[in-house]
C-alpha positions in Angstrom: -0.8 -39.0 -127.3 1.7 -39.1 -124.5 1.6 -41.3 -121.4 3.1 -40.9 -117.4 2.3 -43.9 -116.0 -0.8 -45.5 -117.1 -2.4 -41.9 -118.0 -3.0 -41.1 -121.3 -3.5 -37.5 -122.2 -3.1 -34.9 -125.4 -0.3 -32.5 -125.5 -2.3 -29.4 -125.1 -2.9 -30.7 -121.3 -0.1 -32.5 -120.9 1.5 -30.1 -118.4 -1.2 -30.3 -116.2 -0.7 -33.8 -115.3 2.7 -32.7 -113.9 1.5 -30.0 -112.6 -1.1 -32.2 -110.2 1.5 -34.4 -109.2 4.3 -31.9 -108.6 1.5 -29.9 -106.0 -0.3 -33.7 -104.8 3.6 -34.0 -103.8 3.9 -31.2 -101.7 0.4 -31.1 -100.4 1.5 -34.7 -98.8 4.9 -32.8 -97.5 7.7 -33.3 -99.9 9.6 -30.1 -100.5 8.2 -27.6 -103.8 12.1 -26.9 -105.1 13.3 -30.4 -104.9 10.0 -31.8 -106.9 10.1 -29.1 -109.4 13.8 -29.9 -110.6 12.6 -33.2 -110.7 9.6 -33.3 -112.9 11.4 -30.5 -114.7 12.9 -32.4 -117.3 9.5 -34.0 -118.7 7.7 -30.7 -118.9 6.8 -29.2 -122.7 5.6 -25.7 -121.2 8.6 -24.9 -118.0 7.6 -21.2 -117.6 3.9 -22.3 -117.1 4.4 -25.6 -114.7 6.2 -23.3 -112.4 4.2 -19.9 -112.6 0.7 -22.4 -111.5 3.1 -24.7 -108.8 4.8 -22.2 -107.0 1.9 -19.6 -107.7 -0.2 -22.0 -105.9 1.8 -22.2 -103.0 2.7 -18.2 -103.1 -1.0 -18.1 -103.0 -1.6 -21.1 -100.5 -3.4 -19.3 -97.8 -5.7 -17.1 -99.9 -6.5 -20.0 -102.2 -6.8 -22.2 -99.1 -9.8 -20.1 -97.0 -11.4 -20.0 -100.8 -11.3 -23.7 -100.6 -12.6 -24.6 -97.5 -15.6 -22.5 -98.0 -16.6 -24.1 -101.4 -15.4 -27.2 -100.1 -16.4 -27.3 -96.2 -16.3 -31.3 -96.1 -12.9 -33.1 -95.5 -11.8 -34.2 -98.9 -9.6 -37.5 -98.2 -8.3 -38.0 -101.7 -5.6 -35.1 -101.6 -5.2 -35.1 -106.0 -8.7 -33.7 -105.9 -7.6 -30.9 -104.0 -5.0 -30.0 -105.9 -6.8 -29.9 -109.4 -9.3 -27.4 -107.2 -6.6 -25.2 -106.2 -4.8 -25.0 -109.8 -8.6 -23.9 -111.0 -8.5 -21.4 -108.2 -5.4 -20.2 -108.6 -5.8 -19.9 -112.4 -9.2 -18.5 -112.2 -8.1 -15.9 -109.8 -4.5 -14.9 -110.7 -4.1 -15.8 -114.7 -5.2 -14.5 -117.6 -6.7 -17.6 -119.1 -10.2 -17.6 -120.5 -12.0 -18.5 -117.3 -14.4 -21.2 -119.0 -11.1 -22.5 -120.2 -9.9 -23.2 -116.5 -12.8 -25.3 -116.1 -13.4 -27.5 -119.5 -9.5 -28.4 -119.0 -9.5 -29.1 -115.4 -12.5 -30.9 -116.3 -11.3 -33.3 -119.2 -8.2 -34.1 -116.6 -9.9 -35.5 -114.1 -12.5 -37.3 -116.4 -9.1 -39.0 -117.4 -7.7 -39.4 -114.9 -10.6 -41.3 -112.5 -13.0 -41.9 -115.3 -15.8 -41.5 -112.6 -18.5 -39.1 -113.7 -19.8 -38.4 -110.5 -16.2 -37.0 -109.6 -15.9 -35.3 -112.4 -18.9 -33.2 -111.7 -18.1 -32.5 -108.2 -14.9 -30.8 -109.8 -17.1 -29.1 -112.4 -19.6 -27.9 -109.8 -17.0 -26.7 -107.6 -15.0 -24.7 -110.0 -18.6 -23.6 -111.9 -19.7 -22.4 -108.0 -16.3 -20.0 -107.4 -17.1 -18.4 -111.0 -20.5 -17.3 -109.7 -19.6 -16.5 -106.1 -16.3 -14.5 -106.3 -17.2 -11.1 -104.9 -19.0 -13.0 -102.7 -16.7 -14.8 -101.1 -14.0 -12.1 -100.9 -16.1 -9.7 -99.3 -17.4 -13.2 -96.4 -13.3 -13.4 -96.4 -12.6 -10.1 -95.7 -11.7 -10.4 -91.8 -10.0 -13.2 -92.1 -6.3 -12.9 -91.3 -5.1 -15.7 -93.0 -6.8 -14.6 -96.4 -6.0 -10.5 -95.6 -2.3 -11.7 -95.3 -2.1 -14.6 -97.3 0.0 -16.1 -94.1 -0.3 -19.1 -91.8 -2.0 -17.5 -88.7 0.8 -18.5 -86.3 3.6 -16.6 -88.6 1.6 -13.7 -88.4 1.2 -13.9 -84.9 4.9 -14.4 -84.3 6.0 -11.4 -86.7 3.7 -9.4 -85.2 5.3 -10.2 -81.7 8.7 -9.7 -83.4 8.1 -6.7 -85.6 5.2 -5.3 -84.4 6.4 -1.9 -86.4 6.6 -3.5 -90.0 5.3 -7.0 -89.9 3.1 -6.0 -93.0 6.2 -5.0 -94.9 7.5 -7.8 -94.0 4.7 -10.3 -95.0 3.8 -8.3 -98.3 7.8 -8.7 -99.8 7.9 -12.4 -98.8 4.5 -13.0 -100.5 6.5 -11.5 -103.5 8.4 -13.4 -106.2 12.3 -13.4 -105.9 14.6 -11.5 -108.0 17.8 -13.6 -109.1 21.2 -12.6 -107.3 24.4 -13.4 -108.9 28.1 -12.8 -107.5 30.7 -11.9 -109.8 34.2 -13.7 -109.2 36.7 -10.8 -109.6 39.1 -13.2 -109.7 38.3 -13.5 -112.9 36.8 -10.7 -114.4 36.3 -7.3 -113.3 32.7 -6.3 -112.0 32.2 -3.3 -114.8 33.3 -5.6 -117.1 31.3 -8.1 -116.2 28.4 -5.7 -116.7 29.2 -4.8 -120.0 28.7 -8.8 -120.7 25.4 -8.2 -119.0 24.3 -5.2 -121.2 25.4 -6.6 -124.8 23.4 -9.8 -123.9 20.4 -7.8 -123.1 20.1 -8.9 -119.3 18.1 -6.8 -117.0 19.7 -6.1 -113.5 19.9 -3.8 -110.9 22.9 -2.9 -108.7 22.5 -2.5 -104.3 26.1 -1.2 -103.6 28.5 -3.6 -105.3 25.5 -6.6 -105.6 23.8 -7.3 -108.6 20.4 -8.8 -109.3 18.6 -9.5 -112.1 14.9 -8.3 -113.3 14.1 -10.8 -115.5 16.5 -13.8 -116.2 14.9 -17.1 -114.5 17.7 -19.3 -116.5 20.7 -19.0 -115.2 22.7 -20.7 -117.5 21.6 -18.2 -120.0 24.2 -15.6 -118.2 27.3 -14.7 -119.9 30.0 -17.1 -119.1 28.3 -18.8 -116.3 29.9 -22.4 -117.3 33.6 -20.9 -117.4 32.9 -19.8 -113.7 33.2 -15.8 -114.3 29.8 -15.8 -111.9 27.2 -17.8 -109.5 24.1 -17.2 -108.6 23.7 -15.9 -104.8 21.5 -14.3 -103.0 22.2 -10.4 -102.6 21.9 -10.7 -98.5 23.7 -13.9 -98.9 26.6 -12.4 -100.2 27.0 -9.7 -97.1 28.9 -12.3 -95.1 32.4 -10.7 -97.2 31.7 -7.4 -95.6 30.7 -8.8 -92.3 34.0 -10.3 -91.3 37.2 -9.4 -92.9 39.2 -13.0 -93.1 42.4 -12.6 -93.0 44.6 -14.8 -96.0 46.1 -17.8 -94.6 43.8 -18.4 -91.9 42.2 -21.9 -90.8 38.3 -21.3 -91.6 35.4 -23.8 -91.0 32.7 -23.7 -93.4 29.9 -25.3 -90.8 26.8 -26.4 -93.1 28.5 -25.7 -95.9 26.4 -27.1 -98.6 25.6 -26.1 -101.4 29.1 -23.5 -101.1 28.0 -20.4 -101.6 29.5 -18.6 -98.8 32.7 -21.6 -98.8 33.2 -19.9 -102.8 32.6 -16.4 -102.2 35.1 -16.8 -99.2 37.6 -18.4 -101.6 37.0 -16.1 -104.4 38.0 -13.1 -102.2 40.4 -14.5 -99.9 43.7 -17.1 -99.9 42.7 -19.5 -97.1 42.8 -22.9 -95.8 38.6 -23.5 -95.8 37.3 -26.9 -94.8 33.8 -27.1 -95.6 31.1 -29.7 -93.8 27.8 -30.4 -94.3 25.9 -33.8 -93.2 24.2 -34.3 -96.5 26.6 -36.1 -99.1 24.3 -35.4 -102.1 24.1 -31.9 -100.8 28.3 -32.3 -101.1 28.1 -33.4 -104.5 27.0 -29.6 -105.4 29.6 -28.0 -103.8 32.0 -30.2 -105.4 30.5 -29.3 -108.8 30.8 -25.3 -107.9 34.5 -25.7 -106.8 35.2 -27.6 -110.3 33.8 -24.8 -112.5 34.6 -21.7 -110.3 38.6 -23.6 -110.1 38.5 -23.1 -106.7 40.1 -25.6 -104.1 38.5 -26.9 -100.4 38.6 -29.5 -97.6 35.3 -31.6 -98.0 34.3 -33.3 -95.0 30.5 -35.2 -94.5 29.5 -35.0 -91.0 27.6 -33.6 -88.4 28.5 -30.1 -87.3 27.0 -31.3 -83.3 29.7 -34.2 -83.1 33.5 -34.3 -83.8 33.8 -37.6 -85.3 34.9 -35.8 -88.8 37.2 -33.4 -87.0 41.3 -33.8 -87.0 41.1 -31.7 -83.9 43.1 -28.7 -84.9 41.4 -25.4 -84.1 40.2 -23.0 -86.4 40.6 -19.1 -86.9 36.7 -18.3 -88.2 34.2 -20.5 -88.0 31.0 -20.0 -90.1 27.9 -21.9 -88.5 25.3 -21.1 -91.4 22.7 -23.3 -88.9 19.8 -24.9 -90.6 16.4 -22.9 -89.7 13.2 -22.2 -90.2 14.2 -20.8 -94.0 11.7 -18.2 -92.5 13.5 -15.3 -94.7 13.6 -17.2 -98.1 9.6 -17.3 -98.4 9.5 -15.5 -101.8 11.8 -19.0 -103.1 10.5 -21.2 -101.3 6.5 -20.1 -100.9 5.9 -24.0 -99.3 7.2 -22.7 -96.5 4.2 -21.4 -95.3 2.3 -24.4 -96.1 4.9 -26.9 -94.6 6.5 -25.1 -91.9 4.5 -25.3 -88.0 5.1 -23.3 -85.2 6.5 -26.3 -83.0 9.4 -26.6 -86.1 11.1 -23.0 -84.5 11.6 -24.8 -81.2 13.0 -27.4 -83.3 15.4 -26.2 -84.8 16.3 -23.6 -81.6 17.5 -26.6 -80.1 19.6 -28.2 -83.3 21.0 -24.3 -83.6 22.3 -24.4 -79.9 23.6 -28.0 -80.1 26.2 -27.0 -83.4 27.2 -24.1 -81.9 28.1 -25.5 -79.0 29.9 -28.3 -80.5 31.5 -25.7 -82.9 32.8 -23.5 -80.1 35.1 -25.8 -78.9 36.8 -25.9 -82.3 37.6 -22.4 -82.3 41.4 -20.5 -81.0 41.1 -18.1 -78.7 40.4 -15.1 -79.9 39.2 -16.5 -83.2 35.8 -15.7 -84.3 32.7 -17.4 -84.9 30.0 -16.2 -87.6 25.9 -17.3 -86.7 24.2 -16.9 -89.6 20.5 -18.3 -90.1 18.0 -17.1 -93.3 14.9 -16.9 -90.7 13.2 -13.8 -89.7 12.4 -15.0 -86.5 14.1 -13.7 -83.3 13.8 -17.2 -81.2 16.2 -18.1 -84.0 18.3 -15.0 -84.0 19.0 -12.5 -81.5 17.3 -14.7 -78.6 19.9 -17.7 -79.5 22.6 -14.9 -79.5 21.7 -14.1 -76.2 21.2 -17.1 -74.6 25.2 -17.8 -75.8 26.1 -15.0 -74.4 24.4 -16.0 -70.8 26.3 -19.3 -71.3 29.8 -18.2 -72.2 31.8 -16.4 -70.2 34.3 -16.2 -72.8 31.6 -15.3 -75.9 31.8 -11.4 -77.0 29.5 -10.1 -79.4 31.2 -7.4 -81.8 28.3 -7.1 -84.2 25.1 -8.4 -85.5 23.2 -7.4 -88.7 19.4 -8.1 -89.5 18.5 -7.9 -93.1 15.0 -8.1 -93.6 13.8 -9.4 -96.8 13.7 -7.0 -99.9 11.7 -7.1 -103.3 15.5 -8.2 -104.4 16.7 -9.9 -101.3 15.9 -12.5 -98.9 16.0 -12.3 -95.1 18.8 -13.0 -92.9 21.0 -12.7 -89.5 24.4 -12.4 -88.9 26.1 -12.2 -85.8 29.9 -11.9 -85.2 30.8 -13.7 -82.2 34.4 -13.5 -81.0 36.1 -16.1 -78.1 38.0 -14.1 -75.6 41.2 -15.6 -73.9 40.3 -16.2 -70.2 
């Protein structure tokens, strides 16, 4: 017997317990990633707490319109909906004996309220989706949410924005995420670093010069990962070196910078004076710890990117505003997006994009260049913020922008390179 608080439970269901909390958690709004690597250390079983957490909230909207038609009363006590959706999902997605789903969930909550009637309810309810499955697919069929397995005021909006290819769009972010890494050439050679790749038997794939991997969730399981020879980066992520060609020796802010991925890929391909700022100190301390093993060397300021009280006032070359957003385009990692995010958070964060940029633009030269970058797929974020800049500088030019929609390999992005003309 094991205890977590003042529950008692067997090691067979031990996970579970977890498992409830980690999705109770998120239900009540805190974020999926952050209470995963929490919990993470206390779990027997990791590959199964995280295939039934996130898988539920891959799953949310599906699993949701299931619920609240076995469920159509408000149920206050939020625990009791998560045990019902880990049934759901496990009934409906895993291979697990199906009378198994039930008889565990079951013995769980008998533990953990020792109320009978409550138990029952969650035996009835689970018993009631064994017997009505076809039915209730086929009742669900016209419903968008459960036809997409999307919020219906993202569908609306990529359907606005890509009316072409919204489904493309919605079926690779309901996908899981494949592992990008980025090989630091500094050190090692990118064949080469391949050839560690293939004698350790590590699946990956190769997009141009970017590598991703098939299988690997572990990253510390790849070859010289400690010693800094690679990181782990998204693939789209890692377009920002072909973007914009920094020149060596330049000034270069690092806007947002945490937790360094662009700040290090910048560093590992270029000889540069790179201060990087970020209002989170905790978020800091990561970056810190990536410099330290990939030997690299940067300016580390805390502060807010829509102030100056952190800034010495001398003007920079390139500045990189990676603005927090939506996190629209990282769906596939971060499924609780679609559970957590509303419609009313894009205006949001529309208005904290515009406030750092236009803070930011004052600390650029003339002629120097400023890179937007945002991991949302939605244009009030994107090309609509480009454009109201442009209608507000006189001395804004845009020389390029790229949308990369999210891939089975890659998450979504935007980039645009904005450059500040001498007038």
């Amino acid at each position: 017997m094991k205890t977590i608080g003042k529950v008692f439970y067997m090691k067979p269901l031990a996970d579970y317990y977890i498992i409830i909390e980690i999705i109770t958690n998120v239900l009540r709004g805190k974020n999926l990633v952050n209470e995963f690597n929490y919990q993470v250390d206390r779990v027997l079983n990791v590959g199964k707490v995280k295939d039934i957490t996130f898988g539920v909230f891959r799953n949310y909207n599906i699993l949701a319109s299931i619920f609240a038609l076995l469920v159509p009363k408000k149920i206050n006590e939020i625990q009791l909906k998560s045990i019902i959706l880990i049934g759901l999902y496990e009934i409906k997605y895993t291979n697990k004996v199906e009378y198994a789903v039930t008889n565990d969930l079951v013995n769980i909550t008998s533990r953990l309220y020792k109320n009978n009637q409550i138990k029952n309810f969650i035996n009835a309810v689970l018993r009631n989706y064994l017997r009505s499955q076809k039915e209730l697919d086929i009742k669900l069929s016209s419903d968008f949410e459960y036809k997409y397995n999307f919020p219906l005021w993202m569908i609306n909006k990529l359907t606005h924005d890509y009316k072409d290819n919204y489904q493309d769009i919605i079926a690779s972010l309901n996908g899981k995420p494949k592992l990008g890494i980025r090989v630091n050439q500094r050190k090692i050679k990118l064949l080469d670093y391949l050839a560690l790749l293939d004698s350790s038997n590590i699946k990956y794939n190769k997009v141009n010069d970017f590598i991703y991997l098939m299988e690997l969730s572990n990253y510390k399981l790849l070859p010289k990962f400690e010693q800094g020879y690679v990181s782990i980066q998204d693939i789209h992520a890692q377009e920002l070196i072909n973007f914009v060609d920094i020149e060596n020796g330049c000034r270069v802010l690092d806007a947002c910078s945490a937790p360094g991925g662009k700040a290090c890929q910048i560093l590992e391909n270029k000889s540069v004076d790179i201060t990087c700022l970020d209002i989170d100190n905790s978020r800091l301390d990561k970056l810190r710890q990536n410099l330290i093993r990939l030997n690299l060397t940067a300016n580390i300021k805390c502060g807010d990117a829509r102030n100056n009280d952190w800034w010495d006032h001398k003007l920079y070359d390139y500045v990189i505003a990676d603005v927090p957003c939506s996190a629209s385009g990282t769906i596939k990692k971060n499924p609780d997006i679609k559970y957590i995010r509303t419609v009313d958070d894009i205006t949001n964060f529309v208005k904290l994009q515009r406030d750092i940029v236009h803070n930011l633009w004052k600390m650029l030269k003339s002629n120097g260049i400023l890179i937007y970058i945002t991991c949302s797929i939605f244009i009030d974020e994107n090309k609509n913020n480009i454009d109201y800049f442009l209608d507000k500088y006189r001395n804004m030019q845009l020389l390029d922008e790229k949308v990369l929609l999210p891939q089975d390999y890659a998450d979504g992005f935007y980039y645009a390179k904005l450059k500040k003309l001498a007038i």
